[in-house]
C-alpha positions as CSV (number, residue, x, y, z in Angstrom):
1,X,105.3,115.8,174.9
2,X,105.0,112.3,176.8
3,X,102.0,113.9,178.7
4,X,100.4,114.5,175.1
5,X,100.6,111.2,173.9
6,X,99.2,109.1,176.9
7,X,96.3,111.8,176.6
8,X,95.5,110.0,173.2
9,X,96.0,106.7,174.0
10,X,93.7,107.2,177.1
11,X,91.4,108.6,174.5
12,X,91.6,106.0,172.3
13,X,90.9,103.6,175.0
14,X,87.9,105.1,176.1
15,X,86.7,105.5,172.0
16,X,87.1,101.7,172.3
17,X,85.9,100.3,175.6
18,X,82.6,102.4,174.5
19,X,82.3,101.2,171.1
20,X,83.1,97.8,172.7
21,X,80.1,98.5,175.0
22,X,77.8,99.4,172.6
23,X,78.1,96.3,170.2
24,X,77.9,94.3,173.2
25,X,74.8,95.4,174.1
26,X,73.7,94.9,170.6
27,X,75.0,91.5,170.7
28,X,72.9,90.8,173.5
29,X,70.0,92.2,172.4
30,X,69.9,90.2,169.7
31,X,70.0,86.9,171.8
32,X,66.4,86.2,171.2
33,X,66.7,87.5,167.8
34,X,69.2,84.5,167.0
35,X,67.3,81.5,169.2
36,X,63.9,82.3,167.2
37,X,65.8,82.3,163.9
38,X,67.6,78.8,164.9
39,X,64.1,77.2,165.8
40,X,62.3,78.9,162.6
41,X,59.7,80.6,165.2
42,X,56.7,82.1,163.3
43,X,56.7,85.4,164.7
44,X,60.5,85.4,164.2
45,X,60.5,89.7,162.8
46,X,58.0,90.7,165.7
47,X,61.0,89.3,167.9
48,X,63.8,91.1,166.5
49,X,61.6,94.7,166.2
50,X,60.7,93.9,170.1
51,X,64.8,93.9,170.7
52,X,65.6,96.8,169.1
53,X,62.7,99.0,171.1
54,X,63.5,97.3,174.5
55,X,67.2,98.7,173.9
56,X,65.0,102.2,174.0
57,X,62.7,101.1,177.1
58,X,65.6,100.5,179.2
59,X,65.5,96.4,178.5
60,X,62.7,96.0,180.2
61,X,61.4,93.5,177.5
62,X,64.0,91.9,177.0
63,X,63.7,89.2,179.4
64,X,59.8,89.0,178.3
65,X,61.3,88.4,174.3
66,X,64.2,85.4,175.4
67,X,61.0,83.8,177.3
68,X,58.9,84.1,173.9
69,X,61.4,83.6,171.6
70,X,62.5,80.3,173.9
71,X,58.5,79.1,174.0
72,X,58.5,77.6,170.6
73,X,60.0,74.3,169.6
74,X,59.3,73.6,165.9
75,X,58.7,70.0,166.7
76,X,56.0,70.5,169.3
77,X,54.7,74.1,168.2
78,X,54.1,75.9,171.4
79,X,54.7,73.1,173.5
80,X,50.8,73.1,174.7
81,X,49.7,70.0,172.5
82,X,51.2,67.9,169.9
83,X,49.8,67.3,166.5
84,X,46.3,69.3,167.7
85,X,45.7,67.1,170.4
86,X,45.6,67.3,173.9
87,X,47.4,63.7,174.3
88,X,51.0,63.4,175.3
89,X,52.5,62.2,173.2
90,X,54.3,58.6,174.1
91,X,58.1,58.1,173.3
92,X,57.5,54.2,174.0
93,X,56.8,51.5,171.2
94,X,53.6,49.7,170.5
95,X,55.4,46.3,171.2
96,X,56.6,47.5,174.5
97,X,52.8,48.8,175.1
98,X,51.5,45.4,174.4
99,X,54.0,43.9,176.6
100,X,53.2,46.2,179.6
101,X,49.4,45.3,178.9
102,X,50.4,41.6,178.6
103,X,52.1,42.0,182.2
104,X,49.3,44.5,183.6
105,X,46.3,41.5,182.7
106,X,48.8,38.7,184.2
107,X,49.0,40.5,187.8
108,X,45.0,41.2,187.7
109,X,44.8,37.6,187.4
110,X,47.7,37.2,189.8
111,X,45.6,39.2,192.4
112,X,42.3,38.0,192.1
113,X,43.6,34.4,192.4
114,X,45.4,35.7,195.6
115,X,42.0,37.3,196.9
116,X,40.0,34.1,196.2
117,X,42.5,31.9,198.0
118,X,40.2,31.0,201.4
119,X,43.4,32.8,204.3
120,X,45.6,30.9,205.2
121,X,44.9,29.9,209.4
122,X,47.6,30.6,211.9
123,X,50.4,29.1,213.1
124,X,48.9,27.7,216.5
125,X,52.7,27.1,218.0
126,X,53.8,28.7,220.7
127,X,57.2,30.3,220.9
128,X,59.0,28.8,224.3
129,X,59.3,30.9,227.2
130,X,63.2,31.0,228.0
């Protein structure tokens, strides 16, 4: 009778470990499901249909869907060019722009008056001979 019973507890172990197994693969699947929904991507259903077909394909686009799904950033859009330009875009203030041009025109001066400057002649002394 002891035989009997570990045969259905080994079953019901197996029943689990596979249903375990198969929402775990779901889970992942759905990976670049859940990053395209947290940064509102626009082609956010495309994604998700494109998991559920590479769990037929032998997930073979799945890495291809968690790079695409990963590409957009809602503040930048594709990350190619901001706002429709083609300009970085600069994190620094305009004051600390206008200080660094300040600075930028005081060393040209710096260096021309260095370059206009006749050179200096060389010392004519003569280290002693020990």
């Amino acid at each position: 009778m002891e035989g009997r019973v570990l045969d259905f507890v080994a079953l019901g172990i197996l029943i689990s470990v596979a249903i375990i197994l198969l929402y775990g693969i779901i889970y992942i699947h759905d990976i670049p499901y859940n990053i395209a929904k947290k940064r509102n991507h626009p082609h956010l259903h495309a994604i998700h249909t494109a998991g559920w077909v590479s769990l037929f394909l032998m997930h073979a686009l799945w890495p291809f869907l968690w790079i695409w799904a990963s590409l957009y950033v809602p503040e930048k859009g594709w990350g190619m060019s901001s706002n429709g330009s083609n300009k970085p875009k600069s994190d620094i203030p305009v004051e600390q722009s206008a200080a660094f041009l300040a600075l930028q025109a005081r060393v040209d001066a710096l260096e021309e008056k260095r370059n206009a400057a006749p050179p200096k002649q060389k010392s004519k002394l003569v280290p002693k001979e020990a």
